[in-house]
C-alpha positions in Angstrom: -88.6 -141.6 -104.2 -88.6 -142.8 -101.0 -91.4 -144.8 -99.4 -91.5 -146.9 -96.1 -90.7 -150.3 -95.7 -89.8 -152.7 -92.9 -88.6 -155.9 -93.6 -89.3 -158.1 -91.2 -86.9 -161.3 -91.9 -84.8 -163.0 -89.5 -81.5 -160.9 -89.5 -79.6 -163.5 -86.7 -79.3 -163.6 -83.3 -76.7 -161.7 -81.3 -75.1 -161.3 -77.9 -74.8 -157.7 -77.0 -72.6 -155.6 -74.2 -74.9 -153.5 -72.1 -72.7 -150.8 -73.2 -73.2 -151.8 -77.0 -76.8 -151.4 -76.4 -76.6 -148.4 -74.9 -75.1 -146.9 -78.0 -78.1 -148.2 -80.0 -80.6 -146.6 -77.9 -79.0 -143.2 -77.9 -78.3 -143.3 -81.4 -82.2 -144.6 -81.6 -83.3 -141.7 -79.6 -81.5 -138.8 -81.8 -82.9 -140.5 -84.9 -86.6 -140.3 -83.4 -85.8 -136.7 -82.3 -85.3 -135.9 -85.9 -87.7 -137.9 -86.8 -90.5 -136.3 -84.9 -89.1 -132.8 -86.2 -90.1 -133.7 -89.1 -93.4 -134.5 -88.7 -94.2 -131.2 -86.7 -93.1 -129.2 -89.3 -95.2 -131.0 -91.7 -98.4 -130.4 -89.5 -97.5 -127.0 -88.6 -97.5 -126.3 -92.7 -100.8 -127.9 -93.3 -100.2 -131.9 -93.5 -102.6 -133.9 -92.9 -101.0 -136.4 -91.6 -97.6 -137.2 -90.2 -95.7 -138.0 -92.9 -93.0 -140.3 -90.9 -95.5 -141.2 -88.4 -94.7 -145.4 -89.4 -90.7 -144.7 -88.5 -91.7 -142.7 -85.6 -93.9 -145.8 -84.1 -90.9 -148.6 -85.5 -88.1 -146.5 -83.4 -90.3 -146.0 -79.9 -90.8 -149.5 -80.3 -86.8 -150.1 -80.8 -86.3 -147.8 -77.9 -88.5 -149.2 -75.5 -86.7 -152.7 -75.7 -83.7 -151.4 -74.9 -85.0 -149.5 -71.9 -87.0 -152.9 -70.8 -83.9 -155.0 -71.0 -81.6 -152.5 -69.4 -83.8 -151.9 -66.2 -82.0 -154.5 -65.1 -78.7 -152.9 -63.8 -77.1 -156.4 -63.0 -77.4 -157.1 -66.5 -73.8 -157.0 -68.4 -74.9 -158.7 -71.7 -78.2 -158.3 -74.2 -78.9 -161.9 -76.0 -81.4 -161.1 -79.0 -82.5 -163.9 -81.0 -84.1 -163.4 -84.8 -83.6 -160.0 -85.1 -85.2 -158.7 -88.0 -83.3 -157.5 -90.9 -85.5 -154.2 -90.4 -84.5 -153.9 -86.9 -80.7 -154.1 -87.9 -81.3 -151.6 -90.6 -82.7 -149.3 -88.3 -79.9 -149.4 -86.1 -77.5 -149.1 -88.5 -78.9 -145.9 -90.3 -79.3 -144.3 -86.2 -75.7 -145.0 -85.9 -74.4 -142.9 -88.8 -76.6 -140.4 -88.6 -75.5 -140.3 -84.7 -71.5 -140.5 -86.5 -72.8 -137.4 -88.8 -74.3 -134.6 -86.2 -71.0 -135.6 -83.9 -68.4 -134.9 -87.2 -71.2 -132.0 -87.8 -70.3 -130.3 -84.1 -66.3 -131.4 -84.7 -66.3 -129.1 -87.9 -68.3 -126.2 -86.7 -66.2 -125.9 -83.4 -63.0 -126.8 -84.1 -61.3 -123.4 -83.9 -63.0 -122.9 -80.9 -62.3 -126.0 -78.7 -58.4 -127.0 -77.8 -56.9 -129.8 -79.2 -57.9 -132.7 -76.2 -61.7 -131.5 -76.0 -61.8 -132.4 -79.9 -59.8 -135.8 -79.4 -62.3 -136.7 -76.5 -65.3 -135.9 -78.7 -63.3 -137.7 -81.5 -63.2 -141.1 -79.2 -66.9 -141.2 -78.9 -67.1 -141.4 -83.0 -65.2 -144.6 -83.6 -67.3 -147.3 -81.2 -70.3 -145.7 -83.2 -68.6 -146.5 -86.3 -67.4 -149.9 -85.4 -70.7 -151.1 -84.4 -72.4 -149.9 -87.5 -69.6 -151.7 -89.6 -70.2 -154.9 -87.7 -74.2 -154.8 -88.9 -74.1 -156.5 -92.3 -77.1 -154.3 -94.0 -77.5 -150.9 -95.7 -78.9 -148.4 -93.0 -82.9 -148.7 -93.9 -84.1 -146.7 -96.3 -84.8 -143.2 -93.9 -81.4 -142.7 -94.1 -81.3 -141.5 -97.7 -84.0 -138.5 -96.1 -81.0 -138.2 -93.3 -78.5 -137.4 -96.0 -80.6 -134.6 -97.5 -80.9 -133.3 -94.3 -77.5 -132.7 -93.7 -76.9 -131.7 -97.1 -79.7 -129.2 -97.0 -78.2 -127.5 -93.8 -75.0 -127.2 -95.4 -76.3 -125.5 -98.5 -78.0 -123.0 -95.5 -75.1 -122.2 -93.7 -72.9 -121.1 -97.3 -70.8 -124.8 -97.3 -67.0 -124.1 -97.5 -64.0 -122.9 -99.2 -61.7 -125.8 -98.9 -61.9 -129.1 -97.8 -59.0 -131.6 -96.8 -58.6 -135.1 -98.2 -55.9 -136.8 -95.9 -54.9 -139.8 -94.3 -55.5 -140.4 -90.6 -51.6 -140.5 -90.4 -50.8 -137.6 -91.5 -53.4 -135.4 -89.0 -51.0 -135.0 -86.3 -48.0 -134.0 -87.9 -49.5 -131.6 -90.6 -53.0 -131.7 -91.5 -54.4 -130.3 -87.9 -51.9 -127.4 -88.1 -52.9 -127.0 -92.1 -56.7 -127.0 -91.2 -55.9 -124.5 -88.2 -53.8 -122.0 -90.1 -56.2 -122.0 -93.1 -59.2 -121.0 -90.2 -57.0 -118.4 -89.1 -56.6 -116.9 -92.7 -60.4 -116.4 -93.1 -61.2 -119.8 -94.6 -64.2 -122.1 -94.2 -62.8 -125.5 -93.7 -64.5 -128.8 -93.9 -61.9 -131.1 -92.2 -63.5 -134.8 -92.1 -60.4 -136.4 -89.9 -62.7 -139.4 -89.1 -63.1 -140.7 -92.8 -60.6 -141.6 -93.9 -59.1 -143.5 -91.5 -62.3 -145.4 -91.1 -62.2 -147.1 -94.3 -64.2 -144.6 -96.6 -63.1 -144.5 -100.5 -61.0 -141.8 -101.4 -64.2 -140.9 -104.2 -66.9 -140.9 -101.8 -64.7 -139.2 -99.6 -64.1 -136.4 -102.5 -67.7 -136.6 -103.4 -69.0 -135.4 -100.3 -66.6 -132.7 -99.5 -66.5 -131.3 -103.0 -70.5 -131.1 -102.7 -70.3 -128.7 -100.4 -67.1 -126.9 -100.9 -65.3 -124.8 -103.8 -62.0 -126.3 -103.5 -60.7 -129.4 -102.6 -57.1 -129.9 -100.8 -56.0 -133.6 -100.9 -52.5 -134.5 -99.0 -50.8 -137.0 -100.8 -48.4 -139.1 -98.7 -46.9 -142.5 -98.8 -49.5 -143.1 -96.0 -52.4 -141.9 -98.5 -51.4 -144.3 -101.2 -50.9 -146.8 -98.3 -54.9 -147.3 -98.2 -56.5 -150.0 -100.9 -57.8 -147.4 -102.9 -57.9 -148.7 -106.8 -56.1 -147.1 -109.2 -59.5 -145.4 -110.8 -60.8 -143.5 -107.6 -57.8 -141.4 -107.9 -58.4 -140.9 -111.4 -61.6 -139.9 -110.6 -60.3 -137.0 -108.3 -59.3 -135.0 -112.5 -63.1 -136.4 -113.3 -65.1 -133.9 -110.7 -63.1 -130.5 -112.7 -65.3 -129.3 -115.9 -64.3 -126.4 -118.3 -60.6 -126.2 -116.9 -61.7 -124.8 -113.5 -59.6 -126.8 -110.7 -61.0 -127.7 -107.8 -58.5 -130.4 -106.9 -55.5 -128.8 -105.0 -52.8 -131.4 -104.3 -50.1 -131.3 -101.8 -47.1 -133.9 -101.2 -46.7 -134.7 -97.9 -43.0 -137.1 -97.2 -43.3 -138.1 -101.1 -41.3 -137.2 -104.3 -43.2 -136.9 -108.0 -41.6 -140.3 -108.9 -43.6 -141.8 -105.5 -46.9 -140.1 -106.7 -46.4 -141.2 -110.3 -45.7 -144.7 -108.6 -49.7 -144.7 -108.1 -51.1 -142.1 -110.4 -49.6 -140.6 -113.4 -52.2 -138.0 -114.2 -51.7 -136.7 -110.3 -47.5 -136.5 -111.0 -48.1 -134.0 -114.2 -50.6 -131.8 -111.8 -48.6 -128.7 -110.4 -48.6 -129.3 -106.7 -46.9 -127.9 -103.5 -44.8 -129.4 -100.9 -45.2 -129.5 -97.3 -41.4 -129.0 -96.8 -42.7 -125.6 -97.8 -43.3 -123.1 -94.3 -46.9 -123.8 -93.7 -47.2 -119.4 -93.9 -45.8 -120.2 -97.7 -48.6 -123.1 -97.7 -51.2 -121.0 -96.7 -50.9 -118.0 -98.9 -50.4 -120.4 -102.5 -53.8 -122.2 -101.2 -55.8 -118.0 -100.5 -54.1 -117.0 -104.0 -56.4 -119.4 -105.9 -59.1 -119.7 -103.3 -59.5 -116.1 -103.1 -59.0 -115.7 -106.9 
């Protein structure tokens, strides 16, 4: 269950771009917002009290350092000294939730924006995500509520049909055109193209999409088996399918069965497609069982 906590330990001291900070703060200020959602619906249904009133006060506070130190437009670089360990974990938990409701908005308007629009929203994504891999903490507690959010919402809004499992490599060439064509079909697509490529496991990665989606598509490619995955998170991919249903639907992307059975033997016996197939071909062997 969760319950507040700040710890309040020296974390280090660190010297920070203005434009690093920056980041923080607006990633502080769209964690309060959510923050202080929260706690109006709780009054407006009959709470007492505010219920994340602590983590409301602990981010304003966060904020207005930033804003102090930044008044000063000279200023190119932020030296903090013995930052607390709950500061950092703050940060770091307003930074992916910042990553989150950005890959959110990618997903839901995908078929709707062009191609450049999505790759300029896609640049803002990775500084977010390499400054919260450079903090060397868990995102504090809150974040867990974050996640529930976001899961929550997805449950509202019906989840998806599919999602794709891919390697960052292999999103220009194929995987974009896959995700569009499957849209264009009448599919619901959850097409993560930032997590892969940023270092997530291929199980969490599964995890999370098959959470919230029927199927799962995962492009295997000498580029997938590329990443320093270990041998039993793609073992794991057989592991999420119960009473024979499969969820798991595997194509080969530039690879042969003897290259897949190279890293995974139980994926080489699976009956899979090939992308040397017409993508229209593609498309209508991934509605037969979707739509079964």
């Amino acid at each position: 269950m969760y319950r507040y906590s700040f710890d309040d330990s020296p974390g280090g001291s660190f010297r920070v771009s203005r434009e690093r900070y920056e980041i923080e703060r607006d990633a502080l200020r769209l964690l309060l917002s959510k923050v202080e959602e929260w706690n109006t619906i709780a009054k407006e249904h009959g709470s007492i009290a505010e219920p994340y009133s602590a983590e409301a006060d602990d981010l304003r506070h966060l904020i207005s350092l930033r804003e102090e130190q930044m008044n000063d437009e000279s200023l190119r670089n932020v030296y903090r000294e013995r930052v607390s360990i709950g500061n950092l974990r703050y940060v770091k938990a307003a930074l992916l939730y910042s990553i989150q409701v950005q890959v959110t908005e990618l997903e839901r308007r995908s078929v709707q924006w062009p191609s450049a629009v999505i790759d300029g929203v896609r640049a803002r994504i990775q500084p977010l995500q390499n400054h919260a891999d450079a903090i060397p903490y868990a995102p504090c507690d809150l974040y867990s509520e974050l996640r529930l959010d976001f899961t929550a919402t997805d449950s509202a809004e019906g989840g998806w049909d599919v999602f794709i499992c891919h390697a960052s490599e292999d999103k220009e060439a194929f995987v974009r055109p896959l995700s569009l064509a499957l849209r264009e079909a009448g599919l619901r697509v959850w097409y993560d193209e930032i997590t892969l490529s940023l270092g997530d496991s291929l199980l969490r990665s599964i995890d999370r999409g098959l959470a919230r989606s029927r199927y799962g598509i995962v492009v295997l490619s000498p580029s997938f088996f590329a990443k320093d995955w270990p041998q039993r998170e793609l073992d794991g991919l057989v592991s999420q399918e119960v009473n024979g249903r499969k969820v798991v639907l595997p194509l080969w992307h530039n690879i042969a069965v003897d290259g897949v059975r190279k890293y995974s033997p139980t994926l080489a016996g699976r009956l899979a497609a090939s992308t040397s197939q017409p993508m229209d071909q593609l498309v209508e062997a991934i509605l037969s069982i979707v739509r079964r």
